[in-house]
C-alpha positions as MATLAB code, in Angstrom:
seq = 'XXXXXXXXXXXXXXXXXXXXXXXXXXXXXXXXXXXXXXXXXXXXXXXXXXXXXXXXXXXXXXXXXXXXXXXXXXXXXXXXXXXXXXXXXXXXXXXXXXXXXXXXXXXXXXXXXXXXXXXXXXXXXXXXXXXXXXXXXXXXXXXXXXXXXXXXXXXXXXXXXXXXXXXXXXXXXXXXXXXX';
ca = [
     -14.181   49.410   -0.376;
     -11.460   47.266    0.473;
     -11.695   43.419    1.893;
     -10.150   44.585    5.234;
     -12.871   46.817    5.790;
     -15.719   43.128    5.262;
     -15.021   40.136    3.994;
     -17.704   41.079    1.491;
     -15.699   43.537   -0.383;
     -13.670   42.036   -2.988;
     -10.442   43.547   -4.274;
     -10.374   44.975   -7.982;
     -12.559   47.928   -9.595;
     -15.286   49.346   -7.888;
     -18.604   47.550   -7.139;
     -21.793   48.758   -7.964;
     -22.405   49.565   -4.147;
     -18.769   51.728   -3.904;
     -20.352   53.430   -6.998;
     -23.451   54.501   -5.549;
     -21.592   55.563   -2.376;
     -18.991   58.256   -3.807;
     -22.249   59.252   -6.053;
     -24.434   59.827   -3.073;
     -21.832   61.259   -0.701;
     -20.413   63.386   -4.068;
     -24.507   64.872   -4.666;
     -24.735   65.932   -1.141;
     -21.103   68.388   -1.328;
     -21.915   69.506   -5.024;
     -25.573   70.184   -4.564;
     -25.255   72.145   -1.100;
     -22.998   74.237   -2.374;
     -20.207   73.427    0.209;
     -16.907   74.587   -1.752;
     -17.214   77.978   -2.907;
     -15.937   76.917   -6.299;
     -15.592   80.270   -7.537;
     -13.158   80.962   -5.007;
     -11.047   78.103   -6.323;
     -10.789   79.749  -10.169;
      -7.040   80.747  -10.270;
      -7.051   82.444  -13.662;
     -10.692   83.034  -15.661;
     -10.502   80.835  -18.555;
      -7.068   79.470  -17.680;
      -6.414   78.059  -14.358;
      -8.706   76.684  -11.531;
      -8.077   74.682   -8.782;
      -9.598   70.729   -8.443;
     -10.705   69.242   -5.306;
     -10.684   65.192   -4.410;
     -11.958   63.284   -1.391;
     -10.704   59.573   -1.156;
     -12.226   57.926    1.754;
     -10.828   54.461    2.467;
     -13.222   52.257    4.797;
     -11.095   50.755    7.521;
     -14.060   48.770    9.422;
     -17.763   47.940    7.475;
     -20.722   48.091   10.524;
     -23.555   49.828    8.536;
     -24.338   53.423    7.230;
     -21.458   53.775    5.141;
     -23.135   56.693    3.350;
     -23.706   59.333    6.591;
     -20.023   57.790    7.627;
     -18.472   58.768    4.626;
     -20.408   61.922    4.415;
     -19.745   63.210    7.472;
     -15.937   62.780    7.183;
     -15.783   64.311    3.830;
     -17.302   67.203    5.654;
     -14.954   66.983    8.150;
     -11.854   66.579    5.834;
     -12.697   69.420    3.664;
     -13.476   71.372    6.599;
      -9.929   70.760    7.784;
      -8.545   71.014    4.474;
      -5.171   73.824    3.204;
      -4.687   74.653    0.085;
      -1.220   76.574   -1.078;
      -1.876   80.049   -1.199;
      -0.473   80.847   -5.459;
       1.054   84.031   -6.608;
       0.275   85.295   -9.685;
       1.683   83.197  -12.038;
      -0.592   80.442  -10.426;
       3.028   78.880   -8.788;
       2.536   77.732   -5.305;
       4.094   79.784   -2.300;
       5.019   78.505    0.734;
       1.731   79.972    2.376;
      -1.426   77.817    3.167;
      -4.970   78.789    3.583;
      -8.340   77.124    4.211;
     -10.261   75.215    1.521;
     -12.898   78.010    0.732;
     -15.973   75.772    2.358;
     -19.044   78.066    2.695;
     -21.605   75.155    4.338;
     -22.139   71.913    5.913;
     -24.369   68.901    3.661;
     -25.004   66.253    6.105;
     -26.678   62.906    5.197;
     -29.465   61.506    7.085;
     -29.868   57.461    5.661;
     -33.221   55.952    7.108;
     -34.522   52.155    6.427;
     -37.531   50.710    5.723;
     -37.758   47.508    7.682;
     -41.640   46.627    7.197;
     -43.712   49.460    8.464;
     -40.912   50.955   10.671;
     -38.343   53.620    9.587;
     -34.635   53.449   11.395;
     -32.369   56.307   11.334;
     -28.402   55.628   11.221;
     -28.489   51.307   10.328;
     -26.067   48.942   11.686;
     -24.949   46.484    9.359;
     -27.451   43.581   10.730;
     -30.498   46.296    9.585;
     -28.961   46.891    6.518;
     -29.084   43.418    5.572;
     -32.948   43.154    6.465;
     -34.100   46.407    5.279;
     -36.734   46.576    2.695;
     -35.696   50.149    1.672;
     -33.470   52.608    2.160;
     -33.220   56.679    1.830;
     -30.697   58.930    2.586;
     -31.617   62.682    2.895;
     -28.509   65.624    2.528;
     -29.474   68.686    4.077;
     -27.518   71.897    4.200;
     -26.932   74.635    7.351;
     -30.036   76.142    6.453;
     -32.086   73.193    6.873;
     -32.548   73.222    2.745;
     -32.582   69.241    1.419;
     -29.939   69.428   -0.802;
     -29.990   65.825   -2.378;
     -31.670   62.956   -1.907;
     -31.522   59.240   -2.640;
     -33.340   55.847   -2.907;
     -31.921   52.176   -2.401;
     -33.300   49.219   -3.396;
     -36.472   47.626   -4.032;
     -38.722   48.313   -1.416;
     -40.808   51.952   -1.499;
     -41.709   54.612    1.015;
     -45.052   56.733    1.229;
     -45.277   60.529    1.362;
     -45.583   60.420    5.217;
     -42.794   58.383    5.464;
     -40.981   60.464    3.177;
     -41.415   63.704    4.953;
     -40.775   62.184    8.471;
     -37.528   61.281    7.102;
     -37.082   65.012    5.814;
     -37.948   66.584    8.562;
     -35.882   64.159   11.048;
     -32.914   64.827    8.481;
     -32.954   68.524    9.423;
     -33.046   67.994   12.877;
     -30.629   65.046   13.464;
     -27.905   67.190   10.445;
     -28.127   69.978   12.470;
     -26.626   68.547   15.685;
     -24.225   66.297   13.496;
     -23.221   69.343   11.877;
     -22.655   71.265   15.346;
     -20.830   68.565   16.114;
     -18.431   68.922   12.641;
     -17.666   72.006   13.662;
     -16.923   71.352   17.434;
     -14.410   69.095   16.126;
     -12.721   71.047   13.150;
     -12.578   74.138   14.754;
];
């Protein structure tokens, strides 16, 4: 999180905030599955293959976690990978990241009794709460999260989890409209 991005990011080692955002966005692609990791294993034992996302935020206006979520999605979706002969040497053929599903975070606030989907930055600074729900192509919820102090009750939570599968199912349509 860079100062360009908001003059409330500060340059230097990650915040506590940038923390829980690569943790959050990180839970939703491990936990749904997306990679098919064991598609990445080169040589058993020896040799397997590492993937990164770096996201750098260009412009702060709220919901940094479904922003960043969604284009990690959309990077790995669009992602080659040197095909390797094998000796595990790179050939001058590419292929597609082995990606098997879509995770797509859902991140509601609590601002006194009313939940908001997808906050702008002026709700985020209000909010009382805040939860983000992952859920895969199947409509499984594949991680989940809490923010700050405030708390949520069991209607509120399952409103949230069943919006999440409703609202990541036309984000993720719209993923693959635009990687495809």
């Amino acid at each position: 999180l860079i100062p360009m991005a908001s003059p409330n990011f500060e340059a230097g080692p990650p915040r506590e905030d940038a923390v829980e955002l690569a943790r959050v966005v990180d839970r939703g692609i491990r936990e749904s599955q997306v990679i098919d990791t064991k598609a990445l294993c080169v040589k058993e034992g020896e040799l397997v293959r590492l993937v990164f996302v770096d996201l750098h935020i260009l412009d702060y206006d709220g919901n940094l976690i479904d922003a960043c979520g969604i284009a990690a999605m959309a990077a790995l979706a669009t992602s080659k990978m040197p095909v390797l002969d094998e000796n595990g040497t790179p050939t001058e053929e590419y292929t597609d990241l082995p990606i098997k599903d879509y995770a797509v975070p859902c991140t509601f606030v609590k601002l006194e009794d009313v939940l908001l989907l997808d906050p702008s930055l002026d709700e985020e600074k209000a909010l009382d709460s805040r939860i983000t729900v992952a859920t895969d192509q199947e409509g499984h919820v594949c991680a989940m999260q809490k923010g700050d102090t405030g708390g949520f009750t069991l209607d509120e939570i399952m409103w949230a989890v069943r919006l999440s599968k409703v609202k990541g199912e036309e984000i993720r349509a719209k993923i693959k409209e635009a990687t495809q």
